[in-house]
C-alpha positions in Angstrom: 108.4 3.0 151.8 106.9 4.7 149.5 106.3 4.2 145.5 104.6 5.3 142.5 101.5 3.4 141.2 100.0 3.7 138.3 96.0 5.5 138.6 94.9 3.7 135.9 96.3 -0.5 135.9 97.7 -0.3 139.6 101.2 -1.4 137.9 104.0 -0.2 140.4 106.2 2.6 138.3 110.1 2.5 138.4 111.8 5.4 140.0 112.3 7.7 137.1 108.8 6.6 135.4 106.6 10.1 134.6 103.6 7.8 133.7 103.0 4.6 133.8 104.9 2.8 131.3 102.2 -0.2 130.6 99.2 1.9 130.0 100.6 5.3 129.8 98.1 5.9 132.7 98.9 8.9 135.6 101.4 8.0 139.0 100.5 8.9 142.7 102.7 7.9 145.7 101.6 5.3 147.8 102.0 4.3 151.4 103.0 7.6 152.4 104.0 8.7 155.8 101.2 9.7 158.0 101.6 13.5 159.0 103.2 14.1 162.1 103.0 17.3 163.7 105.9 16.0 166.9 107.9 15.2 163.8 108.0 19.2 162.5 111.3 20.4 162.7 110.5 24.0 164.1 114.1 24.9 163.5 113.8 24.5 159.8 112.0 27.5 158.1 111.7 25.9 154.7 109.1 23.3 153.5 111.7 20.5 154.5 110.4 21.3 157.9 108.0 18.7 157.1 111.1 16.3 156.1 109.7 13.0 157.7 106.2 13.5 155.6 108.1 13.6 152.6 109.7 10.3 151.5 112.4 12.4 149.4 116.3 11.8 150.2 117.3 16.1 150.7 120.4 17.2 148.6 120.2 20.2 148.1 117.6 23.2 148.7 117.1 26.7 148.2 115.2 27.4 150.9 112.2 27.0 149.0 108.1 27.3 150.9 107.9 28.8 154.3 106.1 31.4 152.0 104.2 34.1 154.7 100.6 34.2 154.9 99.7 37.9 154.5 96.5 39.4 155.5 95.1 41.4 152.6 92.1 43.5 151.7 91.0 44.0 148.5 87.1 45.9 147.5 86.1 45.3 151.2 87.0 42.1 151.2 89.3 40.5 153.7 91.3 37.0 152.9 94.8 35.5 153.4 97.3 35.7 150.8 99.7 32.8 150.7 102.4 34.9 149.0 103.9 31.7 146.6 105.8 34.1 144.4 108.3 35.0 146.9 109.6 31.1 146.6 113.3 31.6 145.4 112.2 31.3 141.2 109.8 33.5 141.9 106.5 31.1 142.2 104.9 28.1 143.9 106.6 25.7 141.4 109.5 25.8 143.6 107.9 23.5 146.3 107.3 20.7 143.6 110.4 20.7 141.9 112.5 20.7 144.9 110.5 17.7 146.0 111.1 15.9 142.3 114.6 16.7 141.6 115.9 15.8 144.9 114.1 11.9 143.8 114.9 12.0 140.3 118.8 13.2 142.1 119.4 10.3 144.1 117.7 7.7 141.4 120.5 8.7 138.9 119.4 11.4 136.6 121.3 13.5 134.5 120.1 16.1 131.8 116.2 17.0 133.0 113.6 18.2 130.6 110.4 19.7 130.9 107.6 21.5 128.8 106.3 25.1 130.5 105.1 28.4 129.4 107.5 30.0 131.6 107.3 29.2 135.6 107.8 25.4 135.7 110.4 26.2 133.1 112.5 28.6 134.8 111.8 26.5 138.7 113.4 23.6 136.8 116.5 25.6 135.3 117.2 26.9 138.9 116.8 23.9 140.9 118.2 21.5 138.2 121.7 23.6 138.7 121.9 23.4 142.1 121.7 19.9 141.6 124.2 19.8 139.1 122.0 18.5 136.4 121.9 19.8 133.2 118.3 21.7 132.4 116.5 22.2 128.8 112.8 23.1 128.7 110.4 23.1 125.7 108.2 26.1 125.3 105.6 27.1 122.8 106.8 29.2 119.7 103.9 30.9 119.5 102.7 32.3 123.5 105.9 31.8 125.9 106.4 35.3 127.7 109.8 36.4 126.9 110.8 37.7 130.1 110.2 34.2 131.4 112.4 32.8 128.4 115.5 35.1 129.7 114.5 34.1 133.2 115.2 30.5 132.4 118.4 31.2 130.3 119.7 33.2 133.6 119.3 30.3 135.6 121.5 28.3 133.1 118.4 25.7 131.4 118.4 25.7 127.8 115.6 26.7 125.6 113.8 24.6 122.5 111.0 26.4 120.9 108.7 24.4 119.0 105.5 24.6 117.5 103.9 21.3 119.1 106.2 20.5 122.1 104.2 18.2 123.4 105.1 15.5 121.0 108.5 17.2 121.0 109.2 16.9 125.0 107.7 12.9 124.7 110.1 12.3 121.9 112.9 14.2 124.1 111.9 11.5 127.0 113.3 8.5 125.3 116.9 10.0 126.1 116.5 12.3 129.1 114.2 12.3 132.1 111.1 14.1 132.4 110.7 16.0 134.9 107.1 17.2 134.4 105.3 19.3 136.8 102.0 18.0 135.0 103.0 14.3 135.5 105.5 13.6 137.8 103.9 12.7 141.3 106.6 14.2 143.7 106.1 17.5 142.3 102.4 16.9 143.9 103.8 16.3 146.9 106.1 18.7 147.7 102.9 21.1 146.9 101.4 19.7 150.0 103.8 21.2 152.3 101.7 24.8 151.6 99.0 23.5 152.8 101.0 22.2 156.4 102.3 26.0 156.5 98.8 27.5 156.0 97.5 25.4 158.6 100.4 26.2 161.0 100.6 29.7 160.2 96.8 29.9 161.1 97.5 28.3 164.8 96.8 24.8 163.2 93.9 24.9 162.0 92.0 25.3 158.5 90.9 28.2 156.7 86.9 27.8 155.2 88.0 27.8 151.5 91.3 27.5 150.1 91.4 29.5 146.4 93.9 28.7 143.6 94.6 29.4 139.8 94.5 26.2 138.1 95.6 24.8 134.6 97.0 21.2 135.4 96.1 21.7 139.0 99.7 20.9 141.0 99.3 23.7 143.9 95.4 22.9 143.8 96.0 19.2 144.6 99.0 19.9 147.2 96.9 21.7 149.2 93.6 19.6 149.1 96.0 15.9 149.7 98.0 18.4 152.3 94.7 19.1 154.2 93.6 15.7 153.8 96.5 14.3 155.5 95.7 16.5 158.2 92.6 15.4 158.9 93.5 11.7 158.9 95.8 12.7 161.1 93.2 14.2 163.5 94.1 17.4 163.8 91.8 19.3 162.0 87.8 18.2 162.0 87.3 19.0 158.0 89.0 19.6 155.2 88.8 23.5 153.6 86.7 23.9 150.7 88.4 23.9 147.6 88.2 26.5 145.0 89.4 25.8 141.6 89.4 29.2 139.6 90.2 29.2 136.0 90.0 32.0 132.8 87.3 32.2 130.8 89.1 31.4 127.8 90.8 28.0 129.3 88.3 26.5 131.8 87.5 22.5 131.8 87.6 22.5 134.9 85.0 24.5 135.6 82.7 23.0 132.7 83.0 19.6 134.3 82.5 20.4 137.3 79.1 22.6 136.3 78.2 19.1 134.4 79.1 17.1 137.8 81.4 15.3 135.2 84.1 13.0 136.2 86.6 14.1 133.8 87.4 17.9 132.5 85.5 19.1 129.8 87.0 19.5 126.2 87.2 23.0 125.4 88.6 24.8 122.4 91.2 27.6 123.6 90.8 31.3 123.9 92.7 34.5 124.2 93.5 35.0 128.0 96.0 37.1 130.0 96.3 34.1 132.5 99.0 32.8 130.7 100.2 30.5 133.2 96.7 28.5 133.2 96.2 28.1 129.4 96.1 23.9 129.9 93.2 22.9 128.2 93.3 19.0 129.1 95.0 18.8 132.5 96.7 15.3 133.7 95.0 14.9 136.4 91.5 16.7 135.9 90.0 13.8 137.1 91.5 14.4 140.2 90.5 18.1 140.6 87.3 17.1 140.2 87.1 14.5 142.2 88.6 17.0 145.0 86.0 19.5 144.4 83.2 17.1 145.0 85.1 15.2 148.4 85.7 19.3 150.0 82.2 20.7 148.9 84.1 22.6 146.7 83.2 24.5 143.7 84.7 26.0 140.2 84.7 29.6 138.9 85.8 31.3 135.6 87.0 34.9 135.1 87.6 36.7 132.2 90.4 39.1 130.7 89.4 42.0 132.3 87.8 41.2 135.9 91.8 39.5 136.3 93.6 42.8 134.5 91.5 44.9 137.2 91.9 42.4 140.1 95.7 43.0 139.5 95.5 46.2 139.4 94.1 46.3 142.7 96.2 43.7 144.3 99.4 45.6 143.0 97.9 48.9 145.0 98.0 46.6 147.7 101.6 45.9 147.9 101.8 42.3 146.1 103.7 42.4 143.3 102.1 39.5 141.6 101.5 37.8 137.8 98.1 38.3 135.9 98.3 34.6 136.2 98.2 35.1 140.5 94.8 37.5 139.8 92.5 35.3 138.7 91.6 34.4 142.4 91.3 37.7 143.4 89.4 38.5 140.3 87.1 35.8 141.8 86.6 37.3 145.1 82.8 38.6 144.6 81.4 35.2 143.4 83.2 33.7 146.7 81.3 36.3 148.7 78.4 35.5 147.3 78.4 31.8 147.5 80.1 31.9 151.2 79.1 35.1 152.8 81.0 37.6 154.3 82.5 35.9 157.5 84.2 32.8 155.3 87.9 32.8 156.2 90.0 32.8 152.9 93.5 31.4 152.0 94.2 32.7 148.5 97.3 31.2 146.6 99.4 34.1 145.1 101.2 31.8 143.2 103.5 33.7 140.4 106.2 36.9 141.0 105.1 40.1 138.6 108.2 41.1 138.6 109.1 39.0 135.8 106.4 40.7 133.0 106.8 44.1 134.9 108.6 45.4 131.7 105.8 44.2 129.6 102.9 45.1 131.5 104.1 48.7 133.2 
């Protein structure tokens, strides 16, 4: 059976704990099911497809991941697109907080809370009402999108806009549950279900790199832990390299790993257009990193306007995605310089455009 242990003291967590409540240290799961590919229900086209790899009890579902893997060509160069945004919120969130509010469901939660600049927000309004729990997410006064804002009043979560929600959200925690995308460690999980897809979707096997956006790192994780698990499994010989692609104005990430750090690098935060990524001391950097280094992995930056044009393009292309979703494009002629033109590429299109198209066109 599976449980949640603490990274930090090795204290076993409770099962509505978002951090360890000894040392306030970060949760994994533990004793996990092996991956099982006889145990795929092929019936299933949804990420609970992968059911017996994900110690979750299933309530409810919006038939969230089964996401397509599109092939795409942007500048000459040819990758995958793992097309995220078309998860029913409109972005890769989906597949975490299915996986966490089924758990927190079935261990007796009621009202859920979470912080977000807009995506984790509105996933949690949507999913938290078909669970019949009550939904209110903190978002910053000063940078959420506003079209995100009325996206997670239209799902029925309820807004608090506060100037340092941080300390507003923990104070919130004493009296609700937190269900935090950042934190929690079945939203990880469920993120690892992309990474089964891609390798199904490929004729199981693994792509050379794997590229995501990455502020606290949840999609970026899923798919290295998801590809891990498949090569414990034996069924795929090594794991994809991992690409951790971040703005220019918000990148720790990327500093650490260019100091072959162990944790993220503090940075002071800039303008960017990536608003989705603007985390400037993610939970579990130590984890990215250590992620980057285990899959030969590396760490790239873009700035505002290599992601404003790489969106551009990719919207010529028929993907209607967020300028959040572009930095990975946007990162596409590093990549080819580092790994060559005959790399196979899985890029995570992780965020629907159609919620700033009003904004932006």
């Amino acid at each position: 059976m599976a449980s949640a242990r603490c990274n930090s003291c090795g204290s076993i967590a409770d099962a509505l704990a978002w951090r360890c409540r000894s040392c306030e240290g970060s949760l994994d799961l533990v004793d996990l099911p092996p991956f099982d590919a006889a145990a795929i229900v092929e019936g299933d086209f949804s990420l609970w497809r992968y059911a017996a790899m994900l110690p979750v009890e299933r309530r409810f579902s919006l038939g969230e991941g089964m996401t397509p893997l599109a092939p795409a060509r942007i500048d000459g160069i040819r990758f995958h697109a793992k097309l995220e945004y078309l998860n029913p919120s409109g972005s890769f969130k989906d597949r975490g907080t299915a996986a966490m509010l089924n758990h927190l469901a079935a261990n007796g939660a009621g009202r859920v809370i979470d912080n977000s600049s807009g995506n984790a927000g509105a996933s949690l309004a949507a999913y938290a009402g078909a669970a019949g729990l009550s939904a209110t997410v903190y978002v910053p006064a000063a940078t959420a999108v506003a079209s995100k804002k009325r996206l997670i009043r239209a799902f029925g979560g309820a807004i608090v806009e506060s100037h340092d929600y941080l300390a507003d959200v923990y104070a919130a925690a004493e009296t609700a549950t937190y269900a935090s995308h950042a934190w929690n460690p079945y939203f990880v999980l469920g993120q690892q279900t992309a990474a089964w897809e891609t390798w199904e979707q490929l004729g199981r096997r693994a792509p050379d790199a794997v590229l995501t956006p990455v502020g606290h790192g949840g999609l970026f994780l899923g798919f290295y832990r998801g590809f891990r698990a498949l090569r414990l499994a034996g069924l795929i010989d090594k794991l994809p390299r991992m690409i951790a692609v971040q703005s220019a104005g918000v990148d720790p990430i990327v500093r650490g790993w260019k100091a072959r750090a162990q944790q993220p690098a503090r940075v002071t935060p800039a303008q960017s257009v990536a608003d989705g990524i603007l985390v400037d001391q993610p939970v579990r950097g130590e984890q990215i990193l250590g992620a980057l280094y285990d899959s030969d992995g590396f760490a790239l930056r873009v700035d505002n306007e290599a992601i404003l044009r790489a969106q551009r393009a990719v919207h010529a292309a028929g993907f209607m995605i967020e300028t959040t979703s572009a930095v990975t494009t946007g990162a596409l002629p590093q990549i080819r310089e580092r790994l060559g033109e005959s790399a196979e590429l899985v890029l995570a299109f992780t965020g629907s455009g159609l919620k700033a198209i009003s904004n932006s066109h």
